[in-house]
C-alpha positions in Angstrom: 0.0 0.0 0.0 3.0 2.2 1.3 5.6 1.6 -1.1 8.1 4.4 -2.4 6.9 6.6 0.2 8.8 10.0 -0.4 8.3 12.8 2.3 9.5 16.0 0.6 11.7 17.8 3.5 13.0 21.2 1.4 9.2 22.4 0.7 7.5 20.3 4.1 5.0 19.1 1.8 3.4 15.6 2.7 3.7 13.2 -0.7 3.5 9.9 -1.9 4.2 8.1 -4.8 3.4 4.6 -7.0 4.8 3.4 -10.3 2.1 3.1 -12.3 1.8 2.9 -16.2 -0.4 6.2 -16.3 -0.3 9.2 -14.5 -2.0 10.6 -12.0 -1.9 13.5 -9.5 -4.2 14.2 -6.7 -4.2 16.5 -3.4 -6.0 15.2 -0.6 -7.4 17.8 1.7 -9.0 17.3 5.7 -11.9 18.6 4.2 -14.3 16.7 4.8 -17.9 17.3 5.9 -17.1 16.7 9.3 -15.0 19.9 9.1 -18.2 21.6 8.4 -18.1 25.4 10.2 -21.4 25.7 7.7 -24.0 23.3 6.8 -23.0 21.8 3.2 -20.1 23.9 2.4 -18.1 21.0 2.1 -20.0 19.7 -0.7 -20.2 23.0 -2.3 -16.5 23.4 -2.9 -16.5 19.9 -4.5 -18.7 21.5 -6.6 -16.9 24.2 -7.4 -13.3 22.5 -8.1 -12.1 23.0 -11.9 -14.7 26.1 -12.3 -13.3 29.3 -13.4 -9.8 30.4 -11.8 -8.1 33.7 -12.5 -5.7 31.9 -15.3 -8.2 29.8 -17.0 -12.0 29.5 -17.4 -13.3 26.1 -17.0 -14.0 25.3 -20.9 -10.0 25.6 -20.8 -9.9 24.0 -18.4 -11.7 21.2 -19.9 -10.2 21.7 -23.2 -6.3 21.3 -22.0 -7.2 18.3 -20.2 -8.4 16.5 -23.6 -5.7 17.6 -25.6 -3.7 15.8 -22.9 -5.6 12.3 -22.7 -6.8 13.7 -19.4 -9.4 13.4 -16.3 -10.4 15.9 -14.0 -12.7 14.9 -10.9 -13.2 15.8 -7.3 -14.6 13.9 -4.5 -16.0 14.1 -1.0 -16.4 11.8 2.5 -16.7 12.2 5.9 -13.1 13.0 6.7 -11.3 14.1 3.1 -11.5 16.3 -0.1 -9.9 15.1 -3.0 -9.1 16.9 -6.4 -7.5 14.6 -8.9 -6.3 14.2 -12.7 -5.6 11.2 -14.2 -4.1 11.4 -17.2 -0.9 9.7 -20.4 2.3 10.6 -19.1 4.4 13.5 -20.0 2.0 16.1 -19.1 2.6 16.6 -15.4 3.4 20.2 -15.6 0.3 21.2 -17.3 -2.0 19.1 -14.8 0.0 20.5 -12.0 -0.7 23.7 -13.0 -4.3 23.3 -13.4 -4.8 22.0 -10.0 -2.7 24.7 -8.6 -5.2 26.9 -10.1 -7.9 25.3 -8.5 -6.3 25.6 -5.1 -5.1 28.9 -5.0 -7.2 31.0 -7.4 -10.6 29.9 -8.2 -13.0 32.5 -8.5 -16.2 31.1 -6.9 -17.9 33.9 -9.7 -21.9 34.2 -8.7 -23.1 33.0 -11.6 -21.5 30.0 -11.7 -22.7 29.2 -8.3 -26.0 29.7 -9.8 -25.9 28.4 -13.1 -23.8 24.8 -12.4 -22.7 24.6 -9.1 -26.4 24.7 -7.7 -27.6 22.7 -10.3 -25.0 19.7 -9.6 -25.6 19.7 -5.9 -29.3 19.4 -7.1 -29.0 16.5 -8.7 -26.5 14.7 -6.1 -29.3 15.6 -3.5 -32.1 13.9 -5.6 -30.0 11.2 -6.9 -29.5 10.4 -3.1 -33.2 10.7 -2.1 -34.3 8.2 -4.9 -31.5 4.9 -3.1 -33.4 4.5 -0.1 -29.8 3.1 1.1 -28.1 5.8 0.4 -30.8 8.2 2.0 -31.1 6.0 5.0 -26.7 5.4 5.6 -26.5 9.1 5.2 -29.5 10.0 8.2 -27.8 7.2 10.4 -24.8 8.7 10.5 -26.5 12.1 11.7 -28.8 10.5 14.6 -25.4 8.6 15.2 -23.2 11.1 15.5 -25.3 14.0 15.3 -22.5 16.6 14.5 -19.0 16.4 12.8 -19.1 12.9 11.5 -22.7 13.3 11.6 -22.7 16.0 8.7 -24.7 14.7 5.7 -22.8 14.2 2.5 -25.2 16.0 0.7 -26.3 19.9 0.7 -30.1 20.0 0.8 -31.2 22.8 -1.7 -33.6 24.0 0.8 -30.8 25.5 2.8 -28.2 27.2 0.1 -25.1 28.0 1.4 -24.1 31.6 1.2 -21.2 32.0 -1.5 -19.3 33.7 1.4 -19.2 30.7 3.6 -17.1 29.0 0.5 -14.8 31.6 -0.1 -14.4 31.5 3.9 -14.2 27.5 3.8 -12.0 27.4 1.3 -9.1 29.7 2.7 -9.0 27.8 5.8 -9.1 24.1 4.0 -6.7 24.6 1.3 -4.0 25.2 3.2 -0.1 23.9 2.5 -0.1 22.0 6.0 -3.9 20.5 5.6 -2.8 18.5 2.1 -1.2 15.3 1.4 -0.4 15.1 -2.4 -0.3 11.7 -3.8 1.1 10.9 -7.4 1.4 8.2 -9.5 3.5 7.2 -13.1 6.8 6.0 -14.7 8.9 7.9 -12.9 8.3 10.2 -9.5 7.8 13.7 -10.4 7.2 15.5 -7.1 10.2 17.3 -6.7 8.1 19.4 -9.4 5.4 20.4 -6.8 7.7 23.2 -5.5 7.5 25.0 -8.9 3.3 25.2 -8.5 2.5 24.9 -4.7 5.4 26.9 -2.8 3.5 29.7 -2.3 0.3 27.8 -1.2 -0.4 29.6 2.2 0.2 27.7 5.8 -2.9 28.4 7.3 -3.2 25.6 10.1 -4.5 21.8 9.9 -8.0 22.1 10.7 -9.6 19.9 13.6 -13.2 18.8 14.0 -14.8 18.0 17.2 -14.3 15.0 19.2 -17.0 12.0 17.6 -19.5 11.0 20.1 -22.2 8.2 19.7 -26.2 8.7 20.4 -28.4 6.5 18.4 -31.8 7.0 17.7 -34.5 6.2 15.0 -35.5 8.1 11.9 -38.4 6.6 9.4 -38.9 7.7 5.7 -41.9 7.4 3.1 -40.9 5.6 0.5 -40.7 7.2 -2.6 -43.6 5.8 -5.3 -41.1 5.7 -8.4 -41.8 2.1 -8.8 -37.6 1.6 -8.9 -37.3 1.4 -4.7 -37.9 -1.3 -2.5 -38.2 -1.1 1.4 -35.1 -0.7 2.9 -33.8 -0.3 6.5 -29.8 0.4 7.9 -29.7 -0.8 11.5 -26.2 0.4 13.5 -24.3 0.8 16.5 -21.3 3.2 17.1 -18.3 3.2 18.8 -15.8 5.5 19.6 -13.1 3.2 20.4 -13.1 1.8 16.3 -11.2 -2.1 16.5 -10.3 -4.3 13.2 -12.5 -6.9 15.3 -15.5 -4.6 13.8 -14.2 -4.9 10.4 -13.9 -9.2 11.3 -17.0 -8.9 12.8 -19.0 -7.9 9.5 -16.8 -10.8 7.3 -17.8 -13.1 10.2 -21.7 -12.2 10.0 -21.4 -11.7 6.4 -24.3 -11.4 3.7 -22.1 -11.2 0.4 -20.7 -14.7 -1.1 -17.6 -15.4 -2.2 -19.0 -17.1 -5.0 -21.3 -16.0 -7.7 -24.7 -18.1 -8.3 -24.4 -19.1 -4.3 -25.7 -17.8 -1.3 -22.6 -18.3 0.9 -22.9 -19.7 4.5 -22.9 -16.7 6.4 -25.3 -16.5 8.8 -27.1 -13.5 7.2 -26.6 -14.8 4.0 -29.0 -17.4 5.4 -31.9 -15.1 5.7 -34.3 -15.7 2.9 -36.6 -13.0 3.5 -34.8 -10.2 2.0 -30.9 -8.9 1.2 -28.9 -8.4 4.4 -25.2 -7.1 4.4 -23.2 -6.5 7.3 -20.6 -3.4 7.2 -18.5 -1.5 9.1 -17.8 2.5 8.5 -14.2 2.9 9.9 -13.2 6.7 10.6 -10.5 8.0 12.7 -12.3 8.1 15.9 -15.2 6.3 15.3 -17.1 4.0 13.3 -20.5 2.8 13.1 -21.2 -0.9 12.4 -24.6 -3.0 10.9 -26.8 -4.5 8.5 -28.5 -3.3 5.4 -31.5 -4.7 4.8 -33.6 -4.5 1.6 -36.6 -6.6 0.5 -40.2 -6.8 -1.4 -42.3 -5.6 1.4 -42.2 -3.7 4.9 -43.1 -7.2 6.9 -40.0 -8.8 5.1 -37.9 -6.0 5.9 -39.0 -6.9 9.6 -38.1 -10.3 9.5 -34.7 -10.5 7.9 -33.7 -7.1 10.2 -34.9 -9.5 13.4 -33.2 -12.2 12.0 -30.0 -10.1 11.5 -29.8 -8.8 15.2 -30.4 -12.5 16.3 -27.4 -13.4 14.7 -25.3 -10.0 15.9 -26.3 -11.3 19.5 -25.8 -14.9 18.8 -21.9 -13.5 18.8 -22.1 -11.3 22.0 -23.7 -14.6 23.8 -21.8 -17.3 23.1 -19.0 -16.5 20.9 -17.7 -18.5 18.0 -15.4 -20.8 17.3 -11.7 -20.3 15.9 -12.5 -22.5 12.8 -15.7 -19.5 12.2 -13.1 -17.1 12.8 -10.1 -17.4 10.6 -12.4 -17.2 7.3 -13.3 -14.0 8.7 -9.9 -13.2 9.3 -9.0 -13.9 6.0 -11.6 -12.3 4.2 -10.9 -9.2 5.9 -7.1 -9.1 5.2 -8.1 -9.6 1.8 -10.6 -7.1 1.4 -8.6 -4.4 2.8 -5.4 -5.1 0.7 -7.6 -5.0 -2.5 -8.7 -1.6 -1.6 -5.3 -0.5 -0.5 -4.2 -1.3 -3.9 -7.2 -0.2 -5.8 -6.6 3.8 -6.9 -9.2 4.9 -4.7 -8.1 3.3 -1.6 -4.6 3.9 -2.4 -4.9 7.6 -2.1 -7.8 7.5 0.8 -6.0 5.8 3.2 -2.5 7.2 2.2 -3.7 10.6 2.0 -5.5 10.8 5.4 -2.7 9.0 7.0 0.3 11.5 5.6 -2.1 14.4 6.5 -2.6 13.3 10.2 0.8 11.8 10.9 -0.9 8.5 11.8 -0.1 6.3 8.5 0.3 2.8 8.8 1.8 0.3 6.6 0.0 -2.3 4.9 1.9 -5.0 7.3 0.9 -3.5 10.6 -2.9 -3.3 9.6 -2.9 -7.0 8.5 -1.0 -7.7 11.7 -3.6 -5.9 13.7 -6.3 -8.2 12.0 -4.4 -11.2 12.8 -4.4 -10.1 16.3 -8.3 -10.7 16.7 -9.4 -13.9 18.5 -12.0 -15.5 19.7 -12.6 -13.0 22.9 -12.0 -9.5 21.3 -14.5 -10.6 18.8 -17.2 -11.5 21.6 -16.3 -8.6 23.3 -16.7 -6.3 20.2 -20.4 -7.5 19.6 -21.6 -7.2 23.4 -20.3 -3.6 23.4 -22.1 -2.8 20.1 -25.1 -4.1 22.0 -24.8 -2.0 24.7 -24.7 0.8 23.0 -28.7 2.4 21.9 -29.4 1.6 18.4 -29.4 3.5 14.9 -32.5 2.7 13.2 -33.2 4.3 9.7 -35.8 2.9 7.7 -37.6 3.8 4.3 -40.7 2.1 3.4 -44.4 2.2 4.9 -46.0 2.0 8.3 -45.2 -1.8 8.3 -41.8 -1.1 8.8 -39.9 -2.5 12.6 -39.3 -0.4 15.4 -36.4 -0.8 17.3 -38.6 -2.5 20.1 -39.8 -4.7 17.0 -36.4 -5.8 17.0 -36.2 -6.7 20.5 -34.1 -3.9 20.6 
């Protein structure tokens, strides 16, 4: 995950670097909603990336890119803002240059706001409100967290965020000791970031509040689109985050290795309706459970009982080590294919250089080889303990936590 690390000591700056056949560059950012001094101003400034700048409009923006074989995209979570370019090798300086741009002199012009940036956040918010999974992950998080890691994802359109907010936001955020930059190719080229970001002002790493867990219930119409089905996310939080969550959901399951087959998981037993257990990981946090989507609002019931049965099946009496090493396994596996995947490779590499808290890929399998039989008992029966996150979206047949035996 962590190979030909390369921390740049003359200019300070936090990089990383992986041969790769094509190029890329991209500047990670603690930007993330959970930084949040204004409601949606995170995703606002995603928005706004590769808009107008004082050197180049964005149809040159666009147009340079092309003419280079290149890819210009931004990206938002919980904890990070990301700008990237992918793009055929030999054009570094120009894509360094345009994200420079981006960093230190966009415009954030009125009418853009109006005329695209509005528009986009629009259709992100209504793309969100029609995947009753998405809608009901994203309100979890809130009654879970309520602020900070709580922020939604999305900015409602009801509340607009005032263009000074993102001028505001985006001095503080984009700030030469707030960034990680992360690059791939044939050769490493960031002794070149000097030329572009020296003069990128140090105004402080930004912090976000200490995480604290609640719980709570939230319950949504469905919509009548005829393309939903009744869906429910059921979670606990934590604030002391363990890789015997992440075995936990491998252990409990719902996805099977194999395609045309059901797996044995226990909740890949539940005929009723789709159950998946997962685990959101953050720094100091993370909230575990089970998505649950079927036909109707009584199946939804079912399979989400069934599903806490087998969560406290764990916290009862345990499992055995020949249950557990699959898990294990499944979990060293899945993480490694992320860390290698371009996504994950920058995610976890760029929050890591930004907070001084990187690990490499050998201690994080380590730590998952460290989880036995008792800290995996022990992580279930403190989930339990916690009150529960219930979200669901579907009709007045849809379980209550009590319904749950919750």
């Amino acid at each position: 995950m962590q190979r030909s690390l390369v921390l740049n000591s003359t200019n300070n700056f936090k990089t990383a670097f992986k041969p790769s056949l094509a190029s890329s560059i991209n500047l990670v950012f603690n930007a993330g909603t959970r930084f949040e001094d204004t409601q949606g101003v995170a995703n606002v400034l995603k928005n706004f990336a590769f808009r107008d700048t004082q050197n180049r409009s964005s149809l040159r923006q666009v147009r340079e890119a092309e003419a280079a074989g290149g890819v210009l995209y931004s990206s938002l979570t919980r904890d990070n803002l990301t700008l990237s370019a992918d793009f055929i090798p030999g054009h570094e300086d120009l894509f360094l240059s345009l994200l420079a741009d981006v960093v230190k002199s966009t415009k954030f012009a009125p009418h853009e706001y109006k005329e695209v940036v509005k528009p986009a956040i629009d259709s992100e918010v209504n793309a969100a409100q029609r995947n009753p999974l998405i809608q009901a992950i994203d309100a979890a998080h809130t009654i879970a967290f309520r602020r900070g890691l709580g922020n939604s994802l999305f900015s409602a359109s009801e509340q607009p965020v005032d263009l000074q907010d993102v001028k505001k936001f985006a001095s503080k955020v984009y700030s030469a000791d707030n960034v990680a930059f992360l690059t791939t190719g044939q050769s490493d080229f960031s002794s070149n970031l000097s030329s572009y970001f020296n003069d990128l002002t140090a105004t402080g790493q930004v912090s976000s509040q200490p995480s604290k867990y609640f719980g709570g219930e939230q319950r949504y119409s469905l919509s009548h689109d005829g393309h939903s089905h009744p869906s429910a996310f059921i979670a606990w939080g934590s604030t002391s985050p363990s890789p015997a969550h992440n075995v936990l959901a491998e252990l409990l399951g719902g996805q099977s290795n194999i395609k045309w087959s059901r797996g044995l998981s226990p909740l890949s037993a539940i005929e009723e309706g789709n159950v998946n257990a997962l685990n959101f990981d953050y720094s100091d946090a993370n909230l575990f459970g089970f998505t649950v989507e079927s036909s109707t609002d009584l199946n939804v019931k079912t399979a989400s009982q069934k599903a806490v049965a087998a969560l406290k099946a764990v916290a009862q009496n345990g499992v055995e080590s020949a249950q557990l090493q699959p898990a294990i396994a499944k979990s060293k596996f899945n993480y490694t294919l992320y860390a290698d995947s371009a996504q994950g490779w920058k995610q976890l590499n760029g929050e890591g250089l930004i907070n001084n808290n990187l690990k490499s890929l050998d201690q994080v399998l380590g730590e998952f080889d460290g989880v036995s039989t008792t800290s995996i008992q022990q992580a279930a029966a403190h989930l339990l303990d916690n009150k529960v996150t219930l979200v669901t979206v579907g009709g007045r047949d849809a379980p209550y936590a009590d319904e749950l035996h919750l």
